[in-house]
C-alpha positions, -999 to 999 in steps of 0.1 A, spaced: -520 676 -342 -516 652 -319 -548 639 -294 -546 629 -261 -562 609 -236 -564 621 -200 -572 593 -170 -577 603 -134 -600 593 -107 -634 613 -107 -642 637 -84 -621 669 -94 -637 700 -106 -643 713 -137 -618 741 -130 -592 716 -117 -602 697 -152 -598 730 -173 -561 736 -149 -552 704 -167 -561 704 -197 -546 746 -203 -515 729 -188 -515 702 -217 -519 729 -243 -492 756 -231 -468 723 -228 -478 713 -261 -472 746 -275 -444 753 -258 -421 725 -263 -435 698 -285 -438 716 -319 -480 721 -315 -499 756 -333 -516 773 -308 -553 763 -324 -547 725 -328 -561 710 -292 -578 680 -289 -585 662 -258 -608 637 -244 -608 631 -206 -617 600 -185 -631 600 -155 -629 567 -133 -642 555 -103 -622 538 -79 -611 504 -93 -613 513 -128 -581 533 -127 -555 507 -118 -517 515 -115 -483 507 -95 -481 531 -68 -445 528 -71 -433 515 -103 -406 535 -119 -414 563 -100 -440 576 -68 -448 569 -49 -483 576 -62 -513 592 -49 -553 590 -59 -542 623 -81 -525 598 -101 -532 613 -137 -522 596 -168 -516 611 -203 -517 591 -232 -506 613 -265 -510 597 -300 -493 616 -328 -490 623 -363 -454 620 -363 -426 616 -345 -404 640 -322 -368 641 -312 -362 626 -280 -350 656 -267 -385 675 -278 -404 649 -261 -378 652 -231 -385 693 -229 -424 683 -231 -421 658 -204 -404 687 -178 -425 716 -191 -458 695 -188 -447 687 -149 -439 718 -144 -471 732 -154 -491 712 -140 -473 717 -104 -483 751 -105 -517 746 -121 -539 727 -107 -511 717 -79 -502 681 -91 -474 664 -76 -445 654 -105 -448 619 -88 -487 612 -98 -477 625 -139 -473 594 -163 -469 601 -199 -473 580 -228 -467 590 -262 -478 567 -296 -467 577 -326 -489 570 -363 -485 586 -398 -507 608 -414 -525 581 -433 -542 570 -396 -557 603 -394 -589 616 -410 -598 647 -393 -635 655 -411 -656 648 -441 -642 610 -439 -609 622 -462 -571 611 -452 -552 634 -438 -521 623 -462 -542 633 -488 -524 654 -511 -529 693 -508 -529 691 -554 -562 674 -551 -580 703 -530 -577 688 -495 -560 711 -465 
């Protein structure tokens, strides 16, 4: 269940958007322990200036298809399982919309259940006894 934040400069189209975002889910699914019907994403759009970042910081050197990922979950994964996610979410998104591995940063927060409340304003550590799924 976990939600992530996409940021990129604005311009793309919404089928390079929808490349990105499919390319999220199948990693997800694939390799980071994610049901097929649990997707939730919010993308930002900036203009130039409002996305800054190293061109060359631990990596790049970095282009204006510079695309960050920020993934907060509900708990935590093996470092090997986020390992596999990292590669399978590069390699997707190499073939699909075409993004260099170079312009991919990842960032993953972990949180417990308690920080979640996904509707009706009710905990999502709330116990499954008292009628809550």
């Amino acid at each position: 269940m976990p939600f992530t934040r996409i940021s990129l400069l604005a311009g793309k189209s919404p089928d390079y958007l929808a490349a990105i975002t499919d390319s999220l889910d199948r990693a997800m699914v694939e390799t980071f322990e994610v049901p097929e019907t649990d997707r939730f994403v919010a993308l930002h759009q900036h203009q130039p200036g409002e996305l800054v970042f190293d061109r060359n910081y631990r990596g790049g050197p970095r282009s204006d298809d510079f695309v960050l990922f920020h993934v907060t979950t509900g708990r935590n994964r093996s470092h090997e399982t986020k390992q596999r996610f990292y590669a399978r979410l590069v390699e997707r998104l190499a073939a699909k919309p075409g993004i260099r591995p170079e312009d991919i940063m990842v960032i993953i927060a972990n949180s417990t259940f308690e920080d979640w409340s996904f509707a009706s304003g009710i905990s999502a550590a709330a116990s499954t006894e008292e009628g809550v799924r």
